[in-house]
C-alpha positions in Angstrom: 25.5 132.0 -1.2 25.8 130.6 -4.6 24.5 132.3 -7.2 24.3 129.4 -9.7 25.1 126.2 -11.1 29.0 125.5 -11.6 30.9 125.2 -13.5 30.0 126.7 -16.5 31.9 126.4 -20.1 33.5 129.6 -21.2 35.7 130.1 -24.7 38.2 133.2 -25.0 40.4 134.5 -27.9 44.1 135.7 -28.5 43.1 137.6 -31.5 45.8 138.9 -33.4 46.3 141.8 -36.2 49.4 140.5 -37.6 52.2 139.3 -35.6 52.2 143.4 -33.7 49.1 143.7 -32.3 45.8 141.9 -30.3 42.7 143.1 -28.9 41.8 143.2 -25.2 38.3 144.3 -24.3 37.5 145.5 -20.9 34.9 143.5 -19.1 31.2 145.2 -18.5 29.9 142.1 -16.1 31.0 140.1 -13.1 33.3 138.2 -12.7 36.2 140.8 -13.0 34.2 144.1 -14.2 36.3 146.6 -15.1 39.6 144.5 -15.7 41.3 144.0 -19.2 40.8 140.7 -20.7 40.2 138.4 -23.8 37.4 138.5 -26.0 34.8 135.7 -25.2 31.9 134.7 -23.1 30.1 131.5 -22.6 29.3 128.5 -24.5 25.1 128.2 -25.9 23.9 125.0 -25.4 24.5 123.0 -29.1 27.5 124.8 -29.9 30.9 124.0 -30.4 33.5 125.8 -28.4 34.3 127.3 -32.2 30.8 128.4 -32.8 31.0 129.7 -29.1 33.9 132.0 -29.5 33.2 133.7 -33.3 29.7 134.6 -32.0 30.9 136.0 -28.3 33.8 138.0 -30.6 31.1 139.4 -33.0 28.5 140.1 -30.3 31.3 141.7 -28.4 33.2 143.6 -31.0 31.7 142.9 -34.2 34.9 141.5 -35.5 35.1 138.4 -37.7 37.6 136.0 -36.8 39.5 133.0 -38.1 40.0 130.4 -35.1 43.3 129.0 -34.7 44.5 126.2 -32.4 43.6 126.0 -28.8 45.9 127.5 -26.2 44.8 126.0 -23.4 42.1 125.5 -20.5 42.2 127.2 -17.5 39.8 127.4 -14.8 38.5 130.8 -13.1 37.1 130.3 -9.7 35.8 133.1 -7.6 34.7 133.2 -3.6 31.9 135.6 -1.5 33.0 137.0 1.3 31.5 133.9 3.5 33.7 131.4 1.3 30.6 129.8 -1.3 31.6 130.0 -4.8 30.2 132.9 -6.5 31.4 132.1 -10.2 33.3 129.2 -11.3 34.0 129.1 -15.2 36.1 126.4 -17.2 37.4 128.9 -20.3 38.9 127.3 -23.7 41.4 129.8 -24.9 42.0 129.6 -28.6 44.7 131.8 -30.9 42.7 133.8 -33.6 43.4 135.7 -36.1 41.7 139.3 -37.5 39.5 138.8 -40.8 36.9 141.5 -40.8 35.4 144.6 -39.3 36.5 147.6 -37.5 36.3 146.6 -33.0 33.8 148.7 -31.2 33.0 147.8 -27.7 29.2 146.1 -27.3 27.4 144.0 -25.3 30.0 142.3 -22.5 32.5 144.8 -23.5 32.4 148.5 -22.0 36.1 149.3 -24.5 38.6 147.7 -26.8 41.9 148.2 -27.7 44.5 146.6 -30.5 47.6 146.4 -28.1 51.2 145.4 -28.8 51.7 142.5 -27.2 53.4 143.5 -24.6 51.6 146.5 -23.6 48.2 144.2 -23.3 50.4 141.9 -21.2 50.9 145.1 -19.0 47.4 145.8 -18.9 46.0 142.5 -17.8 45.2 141.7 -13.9 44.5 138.0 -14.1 48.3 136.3 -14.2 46.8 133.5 -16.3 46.1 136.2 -19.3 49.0 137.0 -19.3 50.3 133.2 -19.3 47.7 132.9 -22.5 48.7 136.1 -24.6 52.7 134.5 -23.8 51.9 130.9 -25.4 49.8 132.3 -28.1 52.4 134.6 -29.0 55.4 132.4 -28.7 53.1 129.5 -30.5 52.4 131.9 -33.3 54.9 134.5 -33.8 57.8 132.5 -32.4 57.6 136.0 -29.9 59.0 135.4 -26.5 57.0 138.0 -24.1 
């Protein structure tokens, strides 16, 4: 059964604390509860995908950000056990960058963690999170994960 209308728009961040470290935060909610991943959530009707990503980062960790370029776009696309689509999210990845505030887990989030780069590459599930931190990194460190 599906369990609403997709797709649905979804922004993520690579934020970095320096060229050594980036946050992950561990998922609270469906899809992928429990697994490592980037800051984000989805996109409010009337806002940018910009707008969309500095309020899911500060509602999520209560960090301020600066927004760098976008990574990519990647699609996320998961099945019920009878085959109908259960969540289907388009998510805008972006580079950011650290300005403000100390990262305390909160609404989406149950943790988070500043990780060397590859130790949060280690500690993601999703392959194509891993594929984001690697381009963000080699994009804006020149780092080669």
């Amino acid at each position: 059964m599906t369990t609403g209308i997709w797709p649905r728009l979804g922004v993520g961040g690579v934020i970095w604390r320096g060229d050594a470290a980036l946050l992950l935060v561990r998922r609270r909610n469906m899809p992928r509860a429990g697994e490592w991943s980037l800051p984000g959530g989805r996109v409010e009707p009337g806002e940018s995908l910009r707008q969309a990503l500095a309020r899911e980062v500060r509602e999520e960790t209560g960090l301020e950000i600066e927004i760098g370029p976008l990574i990519d776009v990647v699609e996320s696309i998961t099945r019920d056990a009878a085959g109908a689509i259960a969540f289907h999210y388009v998510l805008a990845d972006f580079t950011a960058h650290w300005r403000s505030g100390e990262a305390v887990a909160a609404t989406d989030a149950s943790a988070c963690r500043w990780l060397a780069p590859r130790e949060a590459i280690a500690l993601v599930s999703w392959p194509e999170t891993a594929r984001i931190i690697r381009q963000s990194a080699s994009r804006t460190w020149n780092l080669n994960l």
